[in-house]
C-alpha positions in Angstrom: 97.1 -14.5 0.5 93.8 -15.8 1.5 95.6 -19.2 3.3 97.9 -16.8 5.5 94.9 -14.4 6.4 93.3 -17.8 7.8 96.4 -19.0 9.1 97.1 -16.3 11.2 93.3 -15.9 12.4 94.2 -19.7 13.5 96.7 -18.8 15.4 94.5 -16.6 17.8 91.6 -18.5 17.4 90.4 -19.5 21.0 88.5 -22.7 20.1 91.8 -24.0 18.3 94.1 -22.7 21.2 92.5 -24.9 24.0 93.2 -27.8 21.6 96.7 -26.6 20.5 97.6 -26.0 24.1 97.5 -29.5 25.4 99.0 -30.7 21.7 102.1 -28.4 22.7 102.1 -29.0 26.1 102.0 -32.9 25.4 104.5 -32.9 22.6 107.5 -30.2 23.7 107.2 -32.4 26.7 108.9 -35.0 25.4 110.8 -33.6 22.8 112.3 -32.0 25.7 113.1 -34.7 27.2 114.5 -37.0 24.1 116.4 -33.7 23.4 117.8 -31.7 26.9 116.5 -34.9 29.7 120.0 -36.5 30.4 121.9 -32.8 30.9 118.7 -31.3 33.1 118.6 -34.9 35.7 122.6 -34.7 35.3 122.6 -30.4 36.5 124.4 -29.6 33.0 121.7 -27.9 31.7 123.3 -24.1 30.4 121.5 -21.3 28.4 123.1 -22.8 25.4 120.5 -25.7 26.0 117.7 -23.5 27.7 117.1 -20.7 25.2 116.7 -23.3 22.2 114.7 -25.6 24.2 112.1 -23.0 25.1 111.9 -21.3 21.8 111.0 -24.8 20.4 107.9 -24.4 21.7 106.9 -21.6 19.8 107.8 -23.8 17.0 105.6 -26.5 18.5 102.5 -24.0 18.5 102.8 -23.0 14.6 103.5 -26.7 13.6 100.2 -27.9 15.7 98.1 -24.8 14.2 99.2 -25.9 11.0 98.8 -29.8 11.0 
């Protein structure tokens, strides 16, 4: 219980976030583009690739909090 009580402080922790921010940033970057690049230069880029490309992100925040 103790590890998700800091966890979670983590998470809104300001000194962490200005670090986390540019990790994200940096990172869902390119994953984006490995992932959705071709379709977005090509105009074929639909909700069905937006919404899951986006929400990554928020992946992208807990996994750089965490590492």
């Amino acid at each position: 219980m103790k590890i998700l009580k800091e966890y979670s402080f983590a998470l809104i922790n300001p000194k962490l976030a200005s670090i986390v921010v540019r990790v994200v940033i940096v990172v869902d970057s390119i994953l984006f583009t490995i992932n959705h690049g071709h379709a977005l230069i090509k105009g074929k880029m639909t909700r069905d690739r937006e919404v899951p490309g986006f929400a990554w992100s928020a992946e992208g925040w807990r996994c750089a909090i965490a590492g």
